[in-house]
N, C-alpha and C positions, 0 to 999 in steps of 0.2 A: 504494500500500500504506500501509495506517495501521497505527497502535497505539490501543486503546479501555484508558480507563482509566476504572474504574467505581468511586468511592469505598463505603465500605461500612462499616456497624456494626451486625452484632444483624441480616444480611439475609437470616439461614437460608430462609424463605418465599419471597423475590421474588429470590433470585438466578439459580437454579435456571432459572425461566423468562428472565429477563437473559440469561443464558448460550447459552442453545440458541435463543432470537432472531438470537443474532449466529454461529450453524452457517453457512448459507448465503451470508453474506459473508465469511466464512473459506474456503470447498469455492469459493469465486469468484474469491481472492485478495485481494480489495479489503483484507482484515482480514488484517493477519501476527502482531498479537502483541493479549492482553488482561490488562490487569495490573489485579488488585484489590488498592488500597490499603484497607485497614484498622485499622481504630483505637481497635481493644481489645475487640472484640465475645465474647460471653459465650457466644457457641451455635456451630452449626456451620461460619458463615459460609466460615473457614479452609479447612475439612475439604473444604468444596466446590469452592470454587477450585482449590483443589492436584487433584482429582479429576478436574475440565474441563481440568486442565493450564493452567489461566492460572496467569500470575508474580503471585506474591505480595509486596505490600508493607508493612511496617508505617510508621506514621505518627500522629501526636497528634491528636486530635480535632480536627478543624475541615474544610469543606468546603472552605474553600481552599486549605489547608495540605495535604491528602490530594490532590486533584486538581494542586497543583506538584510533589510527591512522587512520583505518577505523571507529571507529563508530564518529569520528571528522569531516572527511571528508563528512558522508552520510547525504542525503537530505531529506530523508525519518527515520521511526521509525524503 
């Protein structure tokens, strides 16, 4: 079992499809938790996440700073 942590800003567009790629390795188990760290985005990126039920995280700009954010927060490997 993992955790996917998907960094994000402004990914109203491409999360949507992100999300529902990883259905199937959730309904399999492989996937227990999806946390989208975020870092300040202006559209709906939030709204989505919280909607697919992934955890949400906030965090400062940077890709590596949001990706140790997320792997901080996850409960899984």
């Amino acid at each position: 079992m993992i955790s996917v942590v998907i960094p994000t800003r402004n990914a109203e567009q491409s999360l949507p499809a992100t999300l529902s790629a990883l259905v199937p390795a959730v309904v399999d188990g492989v996937v227990r938790e999806v946390i989208v760290v975020d870092c300040g985005s202006s559209d709906e990126t939030r709204a989505i996440a919280d909607a697919a039920g992934a955890r949400l995280v906030e965090a400062a700009q940077g890709r590596g700073i949001q990706l140790r954010a997320g792997a901080d927060a996850a409960r899984h490997d």
